[in-house]
C-alpha positions as a Markdown table, in Angstrom:
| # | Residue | x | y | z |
|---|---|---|---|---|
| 1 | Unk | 24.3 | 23.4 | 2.2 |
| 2 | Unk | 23.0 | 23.3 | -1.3 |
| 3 | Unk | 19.8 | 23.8 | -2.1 |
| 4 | Unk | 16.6 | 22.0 | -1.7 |
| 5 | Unk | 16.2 | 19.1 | -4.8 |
| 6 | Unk | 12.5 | 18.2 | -5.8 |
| 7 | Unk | 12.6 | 14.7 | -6.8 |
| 8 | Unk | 9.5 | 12.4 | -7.9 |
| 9 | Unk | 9.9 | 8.7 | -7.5 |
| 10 | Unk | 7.8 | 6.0 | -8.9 |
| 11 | Unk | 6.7 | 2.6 | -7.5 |
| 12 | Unk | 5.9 | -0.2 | -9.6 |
| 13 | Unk | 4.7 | -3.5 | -9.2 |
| 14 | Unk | 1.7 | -6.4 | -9.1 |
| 15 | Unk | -0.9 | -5.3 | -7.1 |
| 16 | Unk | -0.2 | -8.0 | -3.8 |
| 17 | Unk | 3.8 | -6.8 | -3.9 |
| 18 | Unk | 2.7 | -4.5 | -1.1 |
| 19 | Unk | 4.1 | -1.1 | -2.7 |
| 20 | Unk | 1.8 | 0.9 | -0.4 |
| 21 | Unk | 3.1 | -0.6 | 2.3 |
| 22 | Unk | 6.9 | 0.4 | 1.4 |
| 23 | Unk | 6.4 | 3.5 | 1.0 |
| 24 | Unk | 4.0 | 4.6 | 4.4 |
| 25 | Unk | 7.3 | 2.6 | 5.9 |
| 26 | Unk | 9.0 | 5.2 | 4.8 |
| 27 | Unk | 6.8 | 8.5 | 5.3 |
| 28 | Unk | 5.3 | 7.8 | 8.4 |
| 29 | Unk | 7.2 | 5.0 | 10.0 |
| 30 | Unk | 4.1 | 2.6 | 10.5 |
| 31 | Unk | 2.8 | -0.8 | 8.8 |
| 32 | Unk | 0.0 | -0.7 | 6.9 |
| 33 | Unk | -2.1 | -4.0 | 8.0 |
| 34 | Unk | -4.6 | -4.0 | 5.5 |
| 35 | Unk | -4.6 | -4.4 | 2.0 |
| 36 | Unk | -6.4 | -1.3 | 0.4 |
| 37 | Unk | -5.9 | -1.7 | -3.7 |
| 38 | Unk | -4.7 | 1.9 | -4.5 |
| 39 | Unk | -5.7 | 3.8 | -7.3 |
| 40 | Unk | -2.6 | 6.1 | -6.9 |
| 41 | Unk | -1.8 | 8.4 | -3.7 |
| 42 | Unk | 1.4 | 10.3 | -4.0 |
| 43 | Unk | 3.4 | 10.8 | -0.7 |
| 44 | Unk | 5.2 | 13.2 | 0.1 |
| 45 | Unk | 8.7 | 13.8 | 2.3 |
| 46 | Unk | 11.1 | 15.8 | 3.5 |
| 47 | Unk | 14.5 | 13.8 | 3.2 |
| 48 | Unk | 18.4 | 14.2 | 3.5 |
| 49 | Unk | 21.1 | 12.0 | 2.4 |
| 50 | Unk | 24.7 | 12.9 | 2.0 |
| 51 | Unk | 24.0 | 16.4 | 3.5 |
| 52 | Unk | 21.9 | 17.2 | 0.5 |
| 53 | Unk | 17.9 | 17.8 | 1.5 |
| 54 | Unk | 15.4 | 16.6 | -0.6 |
| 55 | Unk | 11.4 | 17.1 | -1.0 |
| 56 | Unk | 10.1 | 13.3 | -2.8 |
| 57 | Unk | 7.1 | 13.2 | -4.2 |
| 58 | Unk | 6.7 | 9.2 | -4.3 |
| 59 | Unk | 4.1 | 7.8 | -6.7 |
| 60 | Unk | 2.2 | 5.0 | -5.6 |
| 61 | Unk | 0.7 | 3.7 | -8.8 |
| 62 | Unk | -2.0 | 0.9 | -8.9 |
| 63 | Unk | -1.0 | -2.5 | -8.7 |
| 64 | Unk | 0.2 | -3.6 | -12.2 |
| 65 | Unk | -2.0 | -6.8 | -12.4 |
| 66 | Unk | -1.7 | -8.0 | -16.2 |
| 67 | Unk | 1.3 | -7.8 | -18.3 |
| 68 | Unk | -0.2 | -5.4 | -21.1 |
| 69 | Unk | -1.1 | -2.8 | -18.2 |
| 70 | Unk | 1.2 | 0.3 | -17.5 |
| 71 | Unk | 0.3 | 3.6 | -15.2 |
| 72 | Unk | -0.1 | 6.7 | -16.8 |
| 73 | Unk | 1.7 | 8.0 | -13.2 |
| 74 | Unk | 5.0 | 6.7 | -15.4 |
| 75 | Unk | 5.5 | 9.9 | -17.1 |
| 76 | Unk | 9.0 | 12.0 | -18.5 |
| 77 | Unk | 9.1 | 14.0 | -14.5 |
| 78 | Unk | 9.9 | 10.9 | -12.5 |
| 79 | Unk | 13.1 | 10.9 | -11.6 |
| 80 | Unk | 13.6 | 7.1 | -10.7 |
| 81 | Unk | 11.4 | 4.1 | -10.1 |
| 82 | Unk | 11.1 | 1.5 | -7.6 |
| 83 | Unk | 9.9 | -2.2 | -8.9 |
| 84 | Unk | 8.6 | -3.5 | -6.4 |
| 85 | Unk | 7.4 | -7.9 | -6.5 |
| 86 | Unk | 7.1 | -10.1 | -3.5 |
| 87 | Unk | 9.3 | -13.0 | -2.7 |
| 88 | Unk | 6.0 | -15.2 | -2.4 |
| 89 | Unk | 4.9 | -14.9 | -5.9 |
| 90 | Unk | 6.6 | -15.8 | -9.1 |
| 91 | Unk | 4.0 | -13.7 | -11.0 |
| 92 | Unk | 4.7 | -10.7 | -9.7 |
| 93 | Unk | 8.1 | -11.2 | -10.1 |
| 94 | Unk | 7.2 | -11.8 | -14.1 |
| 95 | Unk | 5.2 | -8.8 | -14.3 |
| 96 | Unk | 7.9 | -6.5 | -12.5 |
| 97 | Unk | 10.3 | -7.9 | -15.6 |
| 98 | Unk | 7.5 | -6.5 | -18.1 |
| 99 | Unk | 7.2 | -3.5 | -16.1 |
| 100 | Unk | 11.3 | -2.5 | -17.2 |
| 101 | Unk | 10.7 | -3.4 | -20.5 |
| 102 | Unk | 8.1 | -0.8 | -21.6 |
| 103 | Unk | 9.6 | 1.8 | -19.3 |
| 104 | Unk | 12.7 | 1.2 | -21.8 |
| 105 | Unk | 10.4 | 1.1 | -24.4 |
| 106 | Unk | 8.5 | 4.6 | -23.3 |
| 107 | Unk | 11.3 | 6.5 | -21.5 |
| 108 | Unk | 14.2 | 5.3 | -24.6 |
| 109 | Unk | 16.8 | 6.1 | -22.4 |
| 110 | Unk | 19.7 | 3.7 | -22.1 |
| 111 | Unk | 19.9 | 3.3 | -18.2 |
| 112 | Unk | 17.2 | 4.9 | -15.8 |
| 113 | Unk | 17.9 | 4.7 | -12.6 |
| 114 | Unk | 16.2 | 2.0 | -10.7 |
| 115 | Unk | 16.1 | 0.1 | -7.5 |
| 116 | Unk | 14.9 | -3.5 | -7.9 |
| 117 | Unk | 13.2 | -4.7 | -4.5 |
| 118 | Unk | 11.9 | -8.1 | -3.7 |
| 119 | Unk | 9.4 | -7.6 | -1.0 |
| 120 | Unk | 7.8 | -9.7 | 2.1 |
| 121 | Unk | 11.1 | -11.2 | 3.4 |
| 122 | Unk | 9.3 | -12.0 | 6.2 |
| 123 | Unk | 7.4 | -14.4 | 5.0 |
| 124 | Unk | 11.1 | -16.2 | 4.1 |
| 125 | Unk | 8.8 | -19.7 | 4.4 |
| 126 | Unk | 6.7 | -19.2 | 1.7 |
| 127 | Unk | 9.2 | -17.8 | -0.6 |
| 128 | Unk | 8.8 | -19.0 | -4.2 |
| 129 | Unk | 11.4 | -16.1 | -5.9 |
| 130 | Unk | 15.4 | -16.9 | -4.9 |
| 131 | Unk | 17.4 | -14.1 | -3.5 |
| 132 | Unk | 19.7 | -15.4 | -6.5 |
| 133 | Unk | 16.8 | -14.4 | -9.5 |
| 134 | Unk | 16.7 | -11.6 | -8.2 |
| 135 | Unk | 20.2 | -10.4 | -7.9 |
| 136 | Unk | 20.8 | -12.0 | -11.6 |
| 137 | Unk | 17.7 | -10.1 | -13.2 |
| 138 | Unk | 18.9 | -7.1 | -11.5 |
| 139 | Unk | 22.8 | -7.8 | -12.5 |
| 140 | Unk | 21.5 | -8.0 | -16.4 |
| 141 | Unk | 19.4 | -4.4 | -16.0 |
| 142 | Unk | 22.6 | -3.1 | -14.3 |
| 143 | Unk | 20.3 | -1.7 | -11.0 |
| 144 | Unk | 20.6 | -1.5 | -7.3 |
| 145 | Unk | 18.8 | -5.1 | -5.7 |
| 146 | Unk | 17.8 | -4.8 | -2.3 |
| 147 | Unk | 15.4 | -7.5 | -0.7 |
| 148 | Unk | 13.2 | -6.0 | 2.2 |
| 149 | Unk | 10.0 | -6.8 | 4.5 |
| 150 | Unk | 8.3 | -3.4 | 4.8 |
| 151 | Unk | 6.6 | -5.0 | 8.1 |
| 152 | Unk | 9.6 | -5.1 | 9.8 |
| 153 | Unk | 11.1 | -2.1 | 8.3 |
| 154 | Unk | 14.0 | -4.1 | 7.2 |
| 155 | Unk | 16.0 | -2.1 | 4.0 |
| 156 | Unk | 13.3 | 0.0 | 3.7 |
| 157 | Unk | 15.3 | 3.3 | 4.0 |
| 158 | Unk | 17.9 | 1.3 | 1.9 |
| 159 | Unk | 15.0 | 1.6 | -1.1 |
| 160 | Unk | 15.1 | 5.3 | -1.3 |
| 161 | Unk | 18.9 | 5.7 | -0.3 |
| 162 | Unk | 19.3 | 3.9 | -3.4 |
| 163 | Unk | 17.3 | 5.8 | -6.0 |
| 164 | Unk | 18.3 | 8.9 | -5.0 |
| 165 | Unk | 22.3 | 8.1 | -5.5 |
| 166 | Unk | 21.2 | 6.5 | -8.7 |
| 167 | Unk | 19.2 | 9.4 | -9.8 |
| 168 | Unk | 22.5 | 12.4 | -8.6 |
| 169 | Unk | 24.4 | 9.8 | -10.9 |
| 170 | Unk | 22.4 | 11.1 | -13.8 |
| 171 | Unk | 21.8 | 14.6 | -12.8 |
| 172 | Unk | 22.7 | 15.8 | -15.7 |
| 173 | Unk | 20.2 | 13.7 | -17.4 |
| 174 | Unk | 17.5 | 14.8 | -15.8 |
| 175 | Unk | 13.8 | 14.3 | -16.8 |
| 176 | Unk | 11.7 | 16.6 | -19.2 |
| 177 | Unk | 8.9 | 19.2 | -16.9 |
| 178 | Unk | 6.4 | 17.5 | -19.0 |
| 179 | Unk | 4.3 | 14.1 | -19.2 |
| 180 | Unk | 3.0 | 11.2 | -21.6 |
| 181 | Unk | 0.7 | 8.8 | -21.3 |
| 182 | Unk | 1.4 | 5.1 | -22.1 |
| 183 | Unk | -1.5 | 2.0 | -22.3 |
């Protein structure tokens, strides 16, 4: 087996997308109940895919809550990024558009790899974001689009599937060892 590849994600969105709540999905396997605003926690996990094992370090940056903001967590070592909105809210689904446009802006790479997620699927009767718009905004950035409910653990493995295979698509693109700051 090949070894061991360190790879740090980043998840992005507006603060009520439930970002947090992806990515404990993912660690530890539980639902996180409560909203908590986080400042930024980085989780960490032991994952294989494809018979290749991986150590993640997943950023989970503040919620992005105005259109001007972006996390200094977004830096030349991530890997890949997760944006994250929630089906319920056409905001967040605005801000998440933002979001790609100054990590374009910042990283100047032509493609990065990225998942596109629309969160809260569960909550299908409140919906206010189409499956469509979603799958059309992330046809036009050429990214993965997956639609999950991190309550029910429904495509939440799916998310990180995805960003690694995007990520080994660019391997030899990798990110610089070194950071930036953006406001």
């Amino acid at each position: 087996m090949a070894p061991t590849r360190r790879r740090k994600l980043a998840i992005l969105g507006y603060r009520t997308a439930r970002k947090t709540a992806i990515t404990v999905q993912f660690v530890k396997n539980e639902f996180v109940t409560s909203y908590r605003p986080t400042i930024e926690d980085t989780y960490y996990k032991k994952y294989t895919l494809n018979e290749q094992n991986y150590e993640l370090d997943i950023v989970d940056t503040a919620g992005q809550e105005d259109y001007s903001l972006f996390p200094v967590s977004c830096s030349l070592d991530v890997y890949g990024y997760v944006l994250v909105y929630s089906v319920t809210s056409v905001k967040s689904f605005e801000v998440v558009k933002v979001i790609h446009d100054k990590l374009m802006d910042v990283l100047g790479r032509i493609k990065i790899p990225t998942v596109l997620v629309g969160n809260k699927t569960d909550l299908d009767r409140e919906r206010k974001v189409s499956t469509e718009e979603g799958r059309k905004l992330a046809q036009s950035w050429k990214v993965i689009f997956l639609e999950t409910s991190a309550k029910e653990d429904s495509n939440v493995k799916a998310i990180f599937d995805g960003i690694i295979m995007e990520i080994e698509k660019q391997d030899g693109n990798l990110p610089e060892e070194k950071s930036c700051i953006v406001s």
